[in-house]
Backbone as JSON, one array per atom type, in Angstrom:
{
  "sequence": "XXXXXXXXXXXXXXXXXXXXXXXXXXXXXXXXXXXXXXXXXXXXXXXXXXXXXXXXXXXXXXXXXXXXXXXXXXXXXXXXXXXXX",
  "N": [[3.85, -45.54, -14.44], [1.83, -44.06, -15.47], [-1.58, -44.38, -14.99], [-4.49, -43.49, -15.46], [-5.91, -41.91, -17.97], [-3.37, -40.88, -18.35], [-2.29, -39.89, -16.25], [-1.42, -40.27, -12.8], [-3.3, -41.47, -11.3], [-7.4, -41.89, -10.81], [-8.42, -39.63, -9.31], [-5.81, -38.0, -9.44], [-6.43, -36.76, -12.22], [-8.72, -36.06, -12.06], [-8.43, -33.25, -10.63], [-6.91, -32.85, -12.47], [-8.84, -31.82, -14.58], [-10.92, -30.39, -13.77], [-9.3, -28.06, -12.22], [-7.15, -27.55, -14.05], [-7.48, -25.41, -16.25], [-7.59, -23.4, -15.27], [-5.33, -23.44, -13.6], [-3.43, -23.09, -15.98], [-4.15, -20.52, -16.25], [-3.46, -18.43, -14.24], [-0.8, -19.46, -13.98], [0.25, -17.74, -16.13], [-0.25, -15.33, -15.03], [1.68, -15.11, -13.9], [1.33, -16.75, -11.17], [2.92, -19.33, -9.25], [2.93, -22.22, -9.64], [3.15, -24.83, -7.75], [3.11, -27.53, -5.9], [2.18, -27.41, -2.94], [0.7, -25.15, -3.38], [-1.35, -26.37, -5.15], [-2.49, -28.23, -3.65], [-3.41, -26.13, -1.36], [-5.57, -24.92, -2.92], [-6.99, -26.77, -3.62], [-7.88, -27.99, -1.58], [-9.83, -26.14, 0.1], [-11.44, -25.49, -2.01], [-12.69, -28.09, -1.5], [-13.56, -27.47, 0.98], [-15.44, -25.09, 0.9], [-17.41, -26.71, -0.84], [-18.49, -27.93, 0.51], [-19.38, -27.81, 2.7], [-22.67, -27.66, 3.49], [-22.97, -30.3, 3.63], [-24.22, -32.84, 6.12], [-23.64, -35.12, 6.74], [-20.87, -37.44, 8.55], [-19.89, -39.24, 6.63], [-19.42, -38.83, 3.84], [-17.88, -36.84, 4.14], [-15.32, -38.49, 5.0], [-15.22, -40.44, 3.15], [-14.68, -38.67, 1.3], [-11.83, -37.44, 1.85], [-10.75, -39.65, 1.79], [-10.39, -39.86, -1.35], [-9.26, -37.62, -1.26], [-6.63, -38.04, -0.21], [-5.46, -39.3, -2.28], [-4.14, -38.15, -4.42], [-2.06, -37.36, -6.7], [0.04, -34.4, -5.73], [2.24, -33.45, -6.72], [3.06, -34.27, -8.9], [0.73, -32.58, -10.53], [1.7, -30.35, -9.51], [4.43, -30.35, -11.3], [3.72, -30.7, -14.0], [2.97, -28.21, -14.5], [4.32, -26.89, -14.67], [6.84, -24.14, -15.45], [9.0, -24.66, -17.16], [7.76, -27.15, -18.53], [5.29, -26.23, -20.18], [6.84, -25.26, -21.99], [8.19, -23.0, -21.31]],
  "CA": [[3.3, -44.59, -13.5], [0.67, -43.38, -15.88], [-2.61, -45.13, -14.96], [-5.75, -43.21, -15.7], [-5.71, -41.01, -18.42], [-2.02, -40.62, -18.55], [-2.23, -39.62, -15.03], [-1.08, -41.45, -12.1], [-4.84, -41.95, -10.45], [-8.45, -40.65, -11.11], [-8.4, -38.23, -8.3], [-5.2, -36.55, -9.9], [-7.04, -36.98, -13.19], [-10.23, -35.29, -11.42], [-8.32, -32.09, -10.39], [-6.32, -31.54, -13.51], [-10.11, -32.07, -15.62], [-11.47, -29.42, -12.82], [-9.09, -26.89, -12.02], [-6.13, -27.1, -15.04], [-7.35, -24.17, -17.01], [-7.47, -22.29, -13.83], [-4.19, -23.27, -13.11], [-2.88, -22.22, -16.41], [-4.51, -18.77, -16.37], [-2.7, -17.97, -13.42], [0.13, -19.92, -14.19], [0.53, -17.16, -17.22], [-0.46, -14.04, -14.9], [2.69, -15.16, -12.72], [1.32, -17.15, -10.2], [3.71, -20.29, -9.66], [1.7, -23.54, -9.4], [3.56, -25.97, -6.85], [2.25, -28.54, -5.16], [1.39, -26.47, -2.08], [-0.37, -23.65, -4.14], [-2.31, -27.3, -5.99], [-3.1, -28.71, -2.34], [-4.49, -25.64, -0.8], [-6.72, -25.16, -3.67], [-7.71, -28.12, -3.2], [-8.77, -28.16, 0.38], [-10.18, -24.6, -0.3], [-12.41, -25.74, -2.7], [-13.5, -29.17, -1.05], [-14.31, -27.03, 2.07], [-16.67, -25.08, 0.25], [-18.44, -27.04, -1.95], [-19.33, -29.05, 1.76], [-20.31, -27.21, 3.95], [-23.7, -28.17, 2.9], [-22.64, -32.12, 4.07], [-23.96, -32.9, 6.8], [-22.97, -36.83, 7.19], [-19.43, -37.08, 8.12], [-19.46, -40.41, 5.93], [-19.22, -38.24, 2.46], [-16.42, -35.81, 4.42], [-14.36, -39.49, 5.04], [-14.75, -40.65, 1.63], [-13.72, -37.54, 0.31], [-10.62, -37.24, 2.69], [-9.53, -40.6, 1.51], [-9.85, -39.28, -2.17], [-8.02, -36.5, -1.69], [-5.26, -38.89, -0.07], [-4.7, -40.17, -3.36], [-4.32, -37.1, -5.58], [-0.5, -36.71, -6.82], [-0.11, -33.44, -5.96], [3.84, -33.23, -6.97], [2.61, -35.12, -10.77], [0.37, -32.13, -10.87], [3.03, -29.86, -10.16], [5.47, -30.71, -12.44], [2.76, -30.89, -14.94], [2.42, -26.86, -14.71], [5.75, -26.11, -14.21], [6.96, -23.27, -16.6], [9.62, -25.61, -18.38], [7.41, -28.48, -19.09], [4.8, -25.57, -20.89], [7.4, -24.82, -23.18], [8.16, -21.13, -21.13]],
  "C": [[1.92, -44.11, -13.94], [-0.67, -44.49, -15.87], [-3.83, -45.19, -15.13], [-5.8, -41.76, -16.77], [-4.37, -40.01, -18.72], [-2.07, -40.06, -17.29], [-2.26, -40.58, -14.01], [-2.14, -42.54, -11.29], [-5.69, -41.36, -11.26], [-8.3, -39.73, -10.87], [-7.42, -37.26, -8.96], [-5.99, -36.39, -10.78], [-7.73, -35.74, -13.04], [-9.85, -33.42, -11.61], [-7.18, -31.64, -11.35], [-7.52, -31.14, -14.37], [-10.42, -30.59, -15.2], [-11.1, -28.31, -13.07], [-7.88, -26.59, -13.14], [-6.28, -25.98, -15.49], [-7.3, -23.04, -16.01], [-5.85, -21.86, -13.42], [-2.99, -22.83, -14.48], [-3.06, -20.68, -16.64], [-3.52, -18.51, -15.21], [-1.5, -18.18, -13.1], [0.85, -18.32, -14.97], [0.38, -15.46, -16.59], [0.9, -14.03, -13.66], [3.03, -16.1, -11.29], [2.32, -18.61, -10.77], [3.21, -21.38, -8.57], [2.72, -24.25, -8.67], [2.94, -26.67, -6.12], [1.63, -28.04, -4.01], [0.58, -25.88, -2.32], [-1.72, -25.17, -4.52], [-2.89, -27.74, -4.34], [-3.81, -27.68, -1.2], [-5.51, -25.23, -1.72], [-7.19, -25.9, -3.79], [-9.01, -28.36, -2.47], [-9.49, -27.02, 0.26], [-11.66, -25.17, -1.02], [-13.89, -26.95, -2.55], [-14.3, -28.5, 0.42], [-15.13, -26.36, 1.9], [-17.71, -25.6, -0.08], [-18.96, -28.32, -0.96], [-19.33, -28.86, 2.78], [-21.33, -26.87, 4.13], [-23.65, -29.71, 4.2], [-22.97, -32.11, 5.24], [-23.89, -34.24, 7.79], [-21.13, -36.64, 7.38], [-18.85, -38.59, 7.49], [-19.04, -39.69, 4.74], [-17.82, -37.38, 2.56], [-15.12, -37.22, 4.55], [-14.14, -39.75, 4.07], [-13.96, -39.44, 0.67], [-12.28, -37.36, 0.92], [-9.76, -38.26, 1.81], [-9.41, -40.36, -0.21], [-8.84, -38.57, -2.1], [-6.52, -36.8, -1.17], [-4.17, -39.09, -1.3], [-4.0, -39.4, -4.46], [-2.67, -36.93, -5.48], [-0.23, -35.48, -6.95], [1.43, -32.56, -6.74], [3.86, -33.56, -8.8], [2.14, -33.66, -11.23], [1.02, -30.48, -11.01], [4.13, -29.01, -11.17], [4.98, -30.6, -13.82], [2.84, -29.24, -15.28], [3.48, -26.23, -14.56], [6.08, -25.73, -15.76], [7.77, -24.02, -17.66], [9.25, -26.28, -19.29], [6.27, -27.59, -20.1], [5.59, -25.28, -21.9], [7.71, -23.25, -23.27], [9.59, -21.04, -20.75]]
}
């Protein structure tokens, strides 16, 4: 399963590199990271940082990135057990 960095893709890769320490700070102030909570931060963040863009070739390519992103890997990844909580 593990294919890029011990992660299943880049893209997940990308957004544990990105936003991980984010997601353990808030992991640790209570918040509880699930794949929902990881996928609207996501989209949150990609809708920001392009709304600038104004080709919608760069908004497609990025769509089909963010297709790829295991958001259930990333998860599981932050889930209080697998921290050792």
């Amino acid at each position: 399963m593990s294919e890029y960095n011990g992660w299943t893709n880049k893209e997940t890769w990308l957004v544990n590199l990105w936003l991980g320490d984010d997601f353990v700070a808030l992991s640790e102030e209570g918040q509880i990271i699930t794949e929902a909570f990881i996928r609207e931060t996501v989209d949150e963040l990609c809708e920001t940082e392009t709304k600038s863009v104004e080709g919608r070739f760069l908004m497609d390519l990025l769509n089909c990135a963010l297709g790829e992103i295991n958001y259930f890997e990333l998860a599981q990844h932050y889930a209080p057990e697998e921290r050792g909580e």
